[in-house]
N, C-alpha and C positions, 0 to 999 in steps of 0.2 A: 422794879415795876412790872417786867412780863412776869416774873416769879406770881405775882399777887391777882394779874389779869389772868396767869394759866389755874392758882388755885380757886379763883371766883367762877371760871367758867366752869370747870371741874366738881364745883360746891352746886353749881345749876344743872349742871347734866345729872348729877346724882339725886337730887332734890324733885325732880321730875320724875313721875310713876309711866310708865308704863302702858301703853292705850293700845286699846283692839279695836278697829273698825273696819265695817265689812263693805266692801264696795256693792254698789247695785246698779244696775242700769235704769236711764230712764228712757223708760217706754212712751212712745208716740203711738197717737191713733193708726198712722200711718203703717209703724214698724207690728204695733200686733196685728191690724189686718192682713199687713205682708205677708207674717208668719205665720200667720193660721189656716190649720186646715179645713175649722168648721166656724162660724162666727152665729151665733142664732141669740133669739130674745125666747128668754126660755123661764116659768115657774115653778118656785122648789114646789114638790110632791113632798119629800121623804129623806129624811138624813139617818144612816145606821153606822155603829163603827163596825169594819168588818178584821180580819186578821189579816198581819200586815204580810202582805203579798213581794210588795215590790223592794227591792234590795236599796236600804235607808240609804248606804254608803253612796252608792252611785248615784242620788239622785239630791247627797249634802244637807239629809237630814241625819246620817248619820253620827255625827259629831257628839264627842263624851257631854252629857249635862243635857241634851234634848229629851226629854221625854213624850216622845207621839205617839199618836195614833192615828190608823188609815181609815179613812172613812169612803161612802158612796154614799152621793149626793141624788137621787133619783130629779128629774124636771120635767115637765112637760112641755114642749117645745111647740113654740107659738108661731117665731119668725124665723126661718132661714135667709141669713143675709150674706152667708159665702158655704160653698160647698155641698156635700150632699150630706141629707141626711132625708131616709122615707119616715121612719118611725116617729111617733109623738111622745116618744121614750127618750130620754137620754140619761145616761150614767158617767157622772164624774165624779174619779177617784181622786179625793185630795188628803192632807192632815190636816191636826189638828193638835195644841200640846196638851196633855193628857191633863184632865179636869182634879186627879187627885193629888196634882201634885203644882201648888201654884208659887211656882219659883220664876220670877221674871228672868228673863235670860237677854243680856245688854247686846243689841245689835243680832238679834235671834232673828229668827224666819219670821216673813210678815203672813202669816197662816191665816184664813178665813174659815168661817163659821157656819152653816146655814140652819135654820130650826129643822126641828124633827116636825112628825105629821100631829102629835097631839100640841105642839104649839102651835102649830099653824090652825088648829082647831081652837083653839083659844082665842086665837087672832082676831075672829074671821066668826065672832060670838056662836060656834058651836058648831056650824054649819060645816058637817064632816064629808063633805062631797069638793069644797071648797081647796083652793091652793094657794100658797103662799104668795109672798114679791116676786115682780119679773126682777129679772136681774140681765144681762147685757153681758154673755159669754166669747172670750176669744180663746178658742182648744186646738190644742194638737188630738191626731186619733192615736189610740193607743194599739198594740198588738192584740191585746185580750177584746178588742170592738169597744171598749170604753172610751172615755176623751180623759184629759188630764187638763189644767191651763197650760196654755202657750208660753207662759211665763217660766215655767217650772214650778216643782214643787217647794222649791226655797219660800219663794218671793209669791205664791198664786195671787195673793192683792189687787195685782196691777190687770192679770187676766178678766178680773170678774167687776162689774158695776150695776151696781143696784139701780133700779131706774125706778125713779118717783110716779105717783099718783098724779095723771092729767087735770083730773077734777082739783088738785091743791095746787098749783098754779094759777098766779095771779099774773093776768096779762096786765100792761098800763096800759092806762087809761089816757086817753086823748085829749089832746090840752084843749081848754077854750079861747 
């Protein structure tokens, strides 16, 4: 009888494949305000990919099967709500995985996106003086004077929140 319980346990551990999963922390309002050096309510300008700069390995985009690219996000910075920042400028460097090459990668970086300036002219029916969504930044500063998310570049997701349109909110209504 153990003969038969050792080869059925044996028949299920080999019968079982194999699983990658990546751990991730979850981030609290709390812990990204902690961590950050800059927190501001800021709208995209401008999104360009530029040459990748910063060294992939160190920062665990390096990994075999990642295909990225490093972008700067230009914003114009609306609300300062932690740290300094004078300028109405802000540049953050993030990825992004490369548009030519669309191979889902299971448990890959949660990367964010933001339109270029002729989308947002699109947007925003033509009106090219115009800028994009606010969005709800938490950054570290960077050495080169750019910001990165606080989050890293694995995971930037949880750094960035897009903030809705006041006017498309529906308060309730008051009972009678």
């Amino acid at each position: 009888m153990k003969a038969f319980h050792l080869v059925l346990f044996a028949g299920l551990l080999l019968a079982t494949g194999t699983s990658y999963a990546r751990s991730m922390r979850a981030w609290t309002y709390d812990d990204l305000l902690k961590e950050s050096d800059l927190v501001v309510i800021a709208s995209v300008v401008d999104t360009k990919v530029v040459p990748t700069t910063d060294d992939l390995s160190a920062n665990g985009l390096g990994r075999s099967g990642y295909h990225i690219q490093q972008l700067e996000t230009v914003f114009l910075v609306k609300v300062v709500l932690k740290g300094k920042h004078q300028q109405k400028r802000l540049d953050l460097v993030h990825f992004r995985y490369d548009p030519k090459v669309n191979e889902p990668i299971l448990n890959g970086p949660t990367l964010i996106e933001f339109p270029n300036s002729d989308q947002i002219a699109k947007s925003i029916e033509g009106n090219k003086r115009g800028y994009g969504k606010d969005y709800l930044l938490f950054l570290k500063l960077r050495k080169d004077g750019k910001c990165g998310p606080v989050t890293g570049q694995v995971d930037p997701l949880f750094s960035i929140r897009e903030l809705g349109n006041p006017s498309e909110l529906t308060l309730p209504q008051p009972s009678k």
